[in-house]
C-alpha positions in Angstrom: 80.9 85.0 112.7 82.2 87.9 114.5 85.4 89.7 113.2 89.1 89.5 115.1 91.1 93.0 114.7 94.8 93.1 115.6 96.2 96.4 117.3 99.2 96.9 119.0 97.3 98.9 122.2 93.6 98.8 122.7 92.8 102.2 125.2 89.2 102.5 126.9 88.1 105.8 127.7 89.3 109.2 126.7 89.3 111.1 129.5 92.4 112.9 129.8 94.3 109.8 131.2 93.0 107.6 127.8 93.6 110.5 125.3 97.1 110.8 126.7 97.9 107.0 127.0 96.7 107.1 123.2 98.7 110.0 121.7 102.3 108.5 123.6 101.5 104.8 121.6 100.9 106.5 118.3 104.2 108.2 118.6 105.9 105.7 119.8 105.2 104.3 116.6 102.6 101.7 118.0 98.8 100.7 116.3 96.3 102.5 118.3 92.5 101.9 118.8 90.7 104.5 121.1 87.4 103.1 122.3 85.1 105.2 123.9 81.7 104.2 126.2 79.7 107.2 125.5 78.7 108.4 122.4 81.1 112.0 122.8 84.3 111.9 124.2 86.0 113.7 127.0 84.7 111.7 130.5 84.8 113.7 133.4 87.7 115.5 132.1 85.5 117.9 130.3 84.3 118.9 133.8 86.7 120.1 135.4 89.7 123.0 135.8 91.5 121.7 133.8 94.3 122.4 135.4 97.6 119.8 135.8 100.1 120.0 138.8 103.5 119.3 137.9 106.7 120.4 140.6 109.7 121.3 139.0 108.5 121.8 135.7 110.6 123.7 132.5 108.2 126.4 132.3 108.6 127.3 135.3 112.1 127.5 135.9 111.9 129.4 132.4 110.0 131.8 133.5 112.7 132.6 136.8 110.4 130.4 139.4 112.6 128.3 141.9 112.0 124.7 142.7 113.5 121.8 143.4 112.4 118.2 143.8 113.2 118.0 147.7 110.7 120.3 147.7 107.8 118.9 145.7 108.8 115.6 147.4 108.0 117.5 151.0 104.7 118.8 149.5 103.5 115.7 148.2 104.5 114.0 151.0 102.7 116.1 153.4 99.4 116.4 151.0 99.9 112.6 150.9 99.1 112.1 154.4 100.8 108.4 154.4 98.1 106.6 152.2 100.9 106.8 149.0 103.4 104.9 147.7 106.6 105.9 147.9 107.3 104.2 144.1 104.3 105.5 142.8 104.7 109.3 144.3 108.8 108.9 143.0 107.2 108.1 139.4 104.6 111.2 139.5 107.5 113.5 140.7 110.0 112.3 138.2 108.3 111.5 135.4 105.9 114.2 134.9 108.3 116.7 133.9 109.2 114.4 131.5 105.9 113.3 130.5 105.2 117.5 130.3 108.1 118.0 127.5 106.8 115.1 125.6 103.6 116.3 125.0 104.7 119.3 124.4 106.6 118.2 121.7 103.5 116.4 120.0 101.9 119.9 119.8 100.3 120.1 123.1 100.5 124.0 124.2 100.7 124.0 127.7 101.6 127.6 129.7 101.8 128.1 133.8 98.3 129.2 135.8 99.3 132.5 137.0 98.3 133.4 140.5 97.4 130.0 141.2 99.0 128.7 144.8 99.6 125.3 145.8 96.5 124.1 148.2 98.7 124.0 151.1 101.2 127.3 150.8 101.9 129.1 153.6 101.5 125.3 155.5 102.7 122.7 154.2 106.6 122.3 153.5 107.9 122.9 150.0 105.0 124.4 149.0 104.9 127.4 146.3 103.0 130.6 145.4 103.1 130.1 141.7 104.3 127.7 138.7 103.6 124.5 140.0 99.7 124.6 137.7 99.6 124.7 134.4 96.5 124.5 131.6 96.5 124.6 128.4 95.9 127.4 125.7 92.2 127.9 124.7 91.1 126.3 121.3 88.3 126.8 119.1 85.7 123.6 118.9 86.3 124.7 114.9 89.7 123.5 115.0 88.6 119.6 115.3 86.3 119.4 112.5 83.8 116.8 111.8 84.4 116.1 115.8 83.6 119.7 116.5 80.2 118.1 118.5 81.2 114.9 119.7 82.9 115.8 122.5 80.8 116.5 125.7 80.3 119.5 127.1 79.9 120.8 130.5 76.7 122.5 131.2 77.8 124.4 134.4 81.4 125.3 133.4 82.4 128.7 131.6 84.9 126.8 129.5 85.6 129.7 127.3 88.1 131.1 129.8 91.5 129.9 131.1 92.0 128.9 134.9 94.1 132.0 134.8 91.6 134.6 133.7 89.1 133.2 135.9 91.7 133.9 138.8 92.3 137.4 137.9 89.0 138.4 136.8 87.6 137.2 140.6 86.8 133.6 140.7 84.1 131.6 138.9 81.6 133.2 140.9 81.9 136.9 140.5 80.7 136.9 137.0 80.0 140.8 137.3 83.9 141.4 137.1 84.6 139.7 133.8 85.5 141.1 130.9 82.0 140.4 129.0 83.1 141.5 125.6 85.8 139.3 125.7 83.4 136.8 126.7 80.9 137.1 123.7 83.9 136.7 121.5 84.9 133.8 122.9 81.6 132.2 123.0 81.2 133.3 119.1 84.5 131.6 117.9 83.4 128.2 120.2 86.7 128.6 122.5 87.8 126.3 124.3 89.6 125.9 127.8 89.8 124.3 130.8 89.2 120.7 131.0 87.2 121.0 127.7 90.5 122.5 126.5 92.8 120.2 127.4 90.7 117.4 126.0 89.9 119.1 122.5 94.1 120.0 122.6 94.5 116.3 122.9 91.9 115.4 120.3 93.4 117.5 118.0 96.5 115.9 118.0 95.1 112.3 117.5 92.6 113.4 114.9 95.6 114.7 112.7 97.4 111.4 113.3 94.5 109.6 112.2 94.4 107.4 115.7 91.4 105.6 115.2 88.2 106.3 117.3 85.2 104.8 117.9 82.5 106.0 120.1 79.5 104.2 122.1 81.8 100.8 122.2 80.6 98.8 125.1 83.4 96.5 126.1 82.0 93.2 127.4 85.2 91.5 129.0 88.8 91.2 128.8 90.8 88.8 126.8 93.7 87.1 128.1 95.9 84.2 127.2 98.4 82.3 129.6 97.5 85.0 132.3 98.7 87.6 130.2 95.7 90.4 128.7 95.6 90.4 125.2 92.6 92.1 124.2 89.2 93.1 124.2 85.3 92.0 123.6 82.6 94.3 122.1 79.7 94.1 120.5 81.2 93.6 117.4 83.5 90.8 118.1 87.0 90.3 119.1 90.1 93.2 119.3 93.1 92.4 119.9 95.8 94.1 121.3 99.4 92.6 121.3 101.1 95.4 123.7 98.8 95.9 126.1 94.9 97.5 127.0 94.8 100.3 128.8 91.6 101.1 131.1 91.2 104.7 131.0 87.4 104.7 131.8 87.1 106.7 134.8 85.9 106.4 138.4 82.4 104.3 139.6 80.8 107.6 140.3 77.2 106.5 138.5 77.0 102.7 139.5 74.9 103.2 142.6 76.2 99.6 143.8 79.8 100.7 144.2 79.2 103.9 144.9 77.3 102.5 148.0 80.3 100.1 148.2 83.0 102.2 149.0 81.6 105.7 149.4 79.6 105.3 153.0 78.4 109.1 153.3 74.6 109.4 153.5 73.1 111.6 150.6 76.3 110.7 148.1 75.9 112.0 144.8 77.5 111.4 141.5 79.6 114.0 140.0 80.8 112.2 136.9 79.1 111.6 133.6 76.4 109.1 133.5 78.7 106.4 131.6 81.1 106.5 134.3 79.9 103.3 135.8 83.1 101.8 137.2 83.8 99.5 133.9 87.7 99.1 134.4 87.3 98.2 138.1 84.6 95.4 136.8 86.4 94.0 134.1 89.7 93.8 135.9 88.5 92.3 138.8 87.2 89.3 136.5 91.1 88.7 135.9 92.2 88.7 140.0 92.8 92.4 140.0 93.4 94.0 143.7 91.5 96.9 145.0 93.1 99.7 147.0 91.0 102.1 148.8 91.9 105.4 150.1 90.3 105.3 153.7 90.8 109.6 154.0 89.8 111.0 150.9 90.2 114.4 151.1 88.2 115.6 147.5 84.9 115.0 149.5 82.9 118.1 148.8 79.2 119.4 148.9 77.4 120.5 146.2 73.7 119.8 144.2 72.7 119.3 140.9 71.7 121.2 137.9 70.5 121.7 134.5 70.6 123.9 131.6 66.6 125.5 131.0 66.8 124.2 127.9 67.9 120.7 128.6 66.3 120.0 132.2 66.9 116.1 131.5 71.0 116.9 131.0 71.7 117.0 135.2 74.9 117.8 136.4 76.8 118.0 139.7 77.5 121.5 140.7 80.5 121.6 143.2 79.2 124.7 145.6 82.5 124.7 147.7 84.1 126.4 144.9 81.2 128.8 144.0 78.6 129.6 146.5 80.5 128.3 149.8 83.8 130.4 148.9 81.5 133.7 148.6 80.0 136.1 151.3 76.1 135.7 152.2 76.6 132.1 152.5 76.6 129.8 155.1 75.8 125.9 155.5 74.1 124.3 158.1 72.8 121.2 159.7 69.0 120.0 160.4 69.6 121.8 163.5 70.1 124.8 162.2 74.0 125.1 163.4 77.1 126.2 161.9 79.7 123.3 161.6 83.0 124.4 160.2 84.5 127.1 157.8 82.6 126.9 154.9 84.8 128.6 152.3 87.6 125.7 153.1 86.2 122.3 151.9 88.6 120.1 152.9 88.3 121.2 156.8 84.6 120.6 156.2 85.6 117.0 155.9 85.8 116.0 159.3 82.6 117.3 160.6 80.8 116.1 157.8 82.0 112.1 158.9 81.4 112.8 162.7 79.1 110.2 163.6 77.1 110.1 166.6 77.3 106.2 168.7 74.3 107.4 171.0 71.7 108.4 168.0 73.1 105.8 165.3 73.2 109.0 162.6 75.8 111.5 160.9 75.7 114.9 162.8 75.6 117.0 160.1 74.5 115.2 157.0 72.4 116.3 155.5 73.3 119.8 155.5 71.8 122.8 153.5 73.1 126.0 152.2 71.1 129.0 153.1 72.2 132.9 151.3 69.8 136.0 150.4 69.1 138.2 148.2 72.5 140.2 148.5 74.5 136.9 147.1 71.6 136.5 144.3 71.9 140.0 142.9 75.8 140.0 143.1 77.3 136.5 142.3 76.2 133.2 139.9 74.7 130.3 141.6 74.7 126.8 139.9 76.0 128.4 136.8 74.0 131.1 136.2 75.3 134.6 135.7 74.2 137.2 139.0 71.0 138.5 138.5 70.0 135.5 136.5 67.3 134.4 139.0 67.5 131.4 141.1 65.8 128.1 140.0 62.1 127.8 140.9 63.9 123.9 142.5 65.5 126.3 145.7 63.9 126.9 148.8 63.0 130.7 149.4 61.1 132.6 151.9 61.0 135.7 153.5 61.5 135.1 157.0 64.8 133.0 158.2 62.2 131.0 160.4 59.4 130.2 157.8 62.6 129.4 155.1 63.5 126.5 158.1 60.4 125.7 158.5 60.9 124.1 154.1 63.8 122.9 154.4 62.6 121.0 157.9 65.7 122.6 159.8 65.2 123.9 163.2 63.9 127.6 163.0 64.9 128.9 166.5 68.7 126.9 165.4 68.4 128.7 162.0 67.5 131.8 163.4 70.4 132.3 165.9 73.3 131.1 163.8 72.4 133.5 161.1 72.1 136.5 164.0 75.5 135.2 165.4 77.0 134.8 161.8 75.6 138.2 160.7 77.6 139.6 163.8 80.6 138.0 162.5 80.2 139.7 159.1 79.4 143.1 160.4 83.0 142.7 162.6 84.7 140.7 159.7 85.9 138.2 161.6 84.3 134.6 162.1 85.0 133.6 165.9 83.6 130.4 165.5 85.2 128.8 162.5 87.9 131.1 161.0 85.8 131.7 158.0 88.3 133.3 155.3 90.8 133.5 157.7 93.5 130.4 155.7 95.4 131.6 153.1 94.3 128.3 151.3 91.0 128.5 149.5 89.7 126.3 146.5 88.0 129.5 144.1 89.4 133.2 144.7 86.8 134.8 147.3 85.1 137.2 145.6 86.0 140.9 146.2 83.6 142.7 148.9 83.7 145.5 151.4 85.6 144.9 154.3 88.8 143.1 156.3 87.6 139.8 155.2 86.3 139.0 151.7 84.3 136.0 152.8 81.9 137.2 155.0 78.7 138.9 154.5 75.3 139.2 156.3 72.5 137.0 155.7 70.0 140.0 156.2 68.4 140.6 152.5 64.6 138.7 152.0 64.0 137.0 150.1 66.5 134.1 151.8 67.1 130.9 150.0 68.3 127.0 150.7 68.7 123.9 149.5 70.0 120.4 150.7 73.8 120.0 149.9 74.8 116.3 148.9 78.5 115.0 149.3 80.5 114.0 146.8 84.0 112.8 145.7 86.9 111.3 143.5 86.5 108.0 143.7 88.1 106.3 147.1 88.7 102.7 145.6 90.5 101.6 142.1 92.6 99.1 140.4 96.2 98.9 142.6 98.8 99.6 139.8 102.7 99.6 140.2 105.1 102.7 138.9 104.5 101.6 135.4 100.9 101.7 135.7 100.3 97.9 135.4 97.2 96.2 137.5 98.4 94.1 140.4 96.8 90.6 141.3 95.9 90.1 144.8 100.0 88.8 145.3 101.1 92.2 144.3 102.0 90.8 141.1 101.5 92.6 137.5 98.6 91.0 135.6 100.9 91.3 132.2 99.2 93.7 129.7 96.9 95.2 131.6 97.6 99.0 132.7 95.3 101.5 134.6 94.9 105.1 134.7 93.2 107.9 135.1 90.2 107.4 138.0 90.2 104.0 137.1 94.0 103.1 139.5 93.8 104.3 143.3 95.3 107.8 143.0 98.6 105.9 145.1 100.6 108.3 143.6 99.6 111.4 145.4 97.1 109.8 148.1 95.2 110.8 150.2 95.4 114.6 150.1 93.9 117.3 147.4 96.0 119.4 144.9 93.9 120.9 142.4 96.0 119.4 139.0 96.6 116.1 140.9 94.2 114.1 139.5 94.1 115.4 135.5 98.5 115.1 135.6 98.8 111.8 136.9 96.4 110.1 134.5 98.2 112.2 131.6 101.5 111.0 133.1 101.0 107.0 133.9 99.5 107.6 130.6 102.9 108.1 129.4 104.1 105.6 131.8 102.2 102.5 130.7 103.4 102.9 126.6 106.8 103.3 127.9 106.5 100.0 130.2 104.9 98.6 126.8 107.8 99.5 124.4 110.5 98.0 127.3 108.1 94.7 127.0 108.3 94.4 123.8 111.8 94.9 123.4 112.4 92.1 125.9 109.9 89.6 124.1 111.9 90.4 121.0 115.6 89.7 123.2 113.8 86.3 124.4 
């Protein structure tokens, strides 16, 4: 007979949203169980920057940086582009600050991003230049002990640097300019930062609280009673949880079936871990759960995958709009060999990469292809790997423009004038067709090069490379949750004891618009949000 446990909150998934939800119900003196899908923890969390966005924050203002929430309430509005709610934007803007000092008070050490601008400054209304982005500081893997290898660990992402440093050393791509034997240290001790950081921060903290974790737990289906979710089924029976579960388990982004659902873009490609398979929406949906779907997502980007040499079966998304695209000796083009937008600003790729032609029944430019030379191979990383590294045997190369097309079945004469017309642009430094470099919003820091714009450069050094691009995104579709975090039913009503956050809720909170820290802050915040919602329940069950 299988086993029943009783916990006060069950959370699935330990992403930053699930580690968060996790650390706010031990100290709010609740029984904890972390489950975890994979066999290492850290989702797609471990992937990324790392880096939270929070308006109006105390760091900031210690540190002599105006701000004010009329403002961050104009810039999220704007970035928002109507597909929010106004409760659930109100709850992010108030909330996180809050959320911020209490984790900061459980040992969390969070510091501002120097240098690093909101997406929109210089455009968008209330935006600012500095201390909205914060990270947190590095940590050596040492510091977590037996757990030192379970968590996962990106194979394309220099973890062992801040946001920060990455900024002011040149961008993520101009590996030339960092400080290399700062780097060997790092690497030596196992430090930690980024999105790795912030999880392993996070895991700290529950690890000296003794939260209980448990790895490669496959949770079958939800338990409820009189409507109301009190638990969980896995393969070893019955948990219980009398506050509330908590789906923390990420987006869809490796179930083929609802990637195909709800992301219609020809060529999309997973960015997210392989266990990321859309298990909240799933289970939820069992219960009467609603769906909300973000019809203009604005995090689609392009990019390929990747793997270490030494692990060729580990394959991970590369985002190249942050690397290759922001860099000079770069340009992407469609199968007829044409230009389409400004390559170094991904989210005004967006539009041409949906433009969809009634007559010919196909997407104009998907699929597209990234095409550089030599000059970019010798001077900046590509997929990870260090300039000079070589390029993977997996890329397209040639010597001529025209036999390069000729592999990568684009048109050569297309090819061949838009890199004559581009190279032009480079040699004047200024792109007439697109504005290349020309925004003060860009995702990386352009690299620094020669000339009045830092984002141009000729395609004129054989041998000349390319390889298809595939789309990708955040997830457009999750579980529709209130201010508190609960899951709504079809009636807009909360399905009691049953929260979502992270990638697993539609991001209703900021919408439809990107803001690097978005994502990573609301999951740590409606993290927050749910245990509170779950300590005012249980405090009204105890009145009743």
């Amino acid at each position: 007979m299988s086993k029943t446990t009783e916990y006060d909150v069950i959370v699935l998934g330990t992403g930053i949203a699930g580690l968060a939800a996790a650390l706010a119900a031990h100290e709010s003196g609740l029984r904890v169980l972390l489950l975890e899908k994979d066999e290492k923890v850290g989702g797609g969390t471990t992937n990324s920057y790392g880096m939270i966005w929070i308006g109006n924050n105390h760091l900031a203002k210690a540190a002599g940086l105006e701000d004010s929430r009329d403002d961050v309430r104009a810039y999220m509005s704007f970035v928002g582009g109507g597909e929010h709610s106004d409760d659930c934007m109100n709850a992010y803007i108030d909330r996180a600050p809050e959320a911020l000092k209490f984790f900061e008070s459980c040992g969390i050490p969070f510091q501002i991003t120097r240098g690093a601008a909101d997406h929109y400054a210089g455009v968008a209304p209330g935006a600012k230049a500095e201390g909205r982005t914060l990270e947190v500081k590095l940590i050596s893997g040492s510091e977590l002990g037996e757990w030192r290898n379970r968590v996962r660990m990106s194979t394309v992402q220099p973890s062992y640097l801040t946001a920060e440093e990455l900024i002011r050393w040149g961008g993520i791509n101009n590996f030339a300019q960092w400080d290399q034997e700062l780097v060997a240290e790092r690497q030596k001790s196992d430090m930690r930062g980024k999105g790795l950081g912030l999880v392993c921060q996070f895991l700290k903290a529950l690890l000296s609280r003794k939260v209980e974790i448990r790895t490669a737990q496959q949770v079958k289906e939800l338990v409820t009673e009189r409507d109301r979710s009190i638990g969980v089924v896995t393969g070893e029976g019955r948990l219980l949880a009398r506050r509330g579960v908590v789906l923390a388990t990420g987006g869809y982004g490796s179930n083929p079936e609802l990637a195909g659902s709800f992301e219609k873009v020809p060529g999309w490609t997973s960015q997210v871990p392989r266990s990321e398979t859309g298990d909240g929406l799933i289970l939820a949906t069992k219960l009467g759960a609603a769906v909300h779907v973000i019809r203009n997502n604005m995090t689609l980007l392009l990019g390929f995958e990747t793997a270490p040499r030494d692990r060729p079966a580990e394959r991970e998304f590369h985002s190249a709009g942050i690397v290759e695209l922001c860099s000079p000796h770069t340009i992407v083009v469609n199968r007829r060999g044409e230009r389409f937008a400004d390559e170094s600003y991904f989210q005004g790729m967006i539009p041409a990469l949906l433009q969809f032609d009634p007559r010919a029944h196909a997407y104009i430019n998907l699929p597209c292809y990234l095409v550089f030379d030599e000059s970019y191979a010798s001077s900046f990383s590509f997929g990870g790997i260090p300039a000079g590294g070589g390029i993977p045997e997996w890329v397209a190369r040639s010597n001529t423009i025209e036999q390069l097309a000729e592999k990568l079945d684009v048109d050569a004469n297309g090819l061949s004038r838009t890199v004559k017309r581009f190279n032009g642009f480079a040699r004047g430094g200024q792109d007439k067709d697109f504005h290349r470099g020309e925004l003060k919003f860009h995702l990386g820091r352009r690299a620094a090069a020669k000339g009045a714009n830092a984002s141009l450069g000729s395609i004129a050094k054989p041998p000349f490379y390319g390889l298809e691009l595939r789309p990708s995104s955040l997830p457009s579709a999750g579980l529709l949750v209130n201010a508190d975090a609960q899951v709504l039913d079809h009636h807009r009503r909360p399905i009691i004891g049953l929260y979502a956050i992270g990638n697993a809720a539609a991001p209703t909170s900021y919408g439809a618009g990107y803001q690097a820290g978005y994502s990573l802050c609301a999951g740590m915040t409606f993290g927050y949000l749910a245990v509170e919602n779950m300590k005012r329940d249980g405090r009204d069950e105890a009145a009743a």
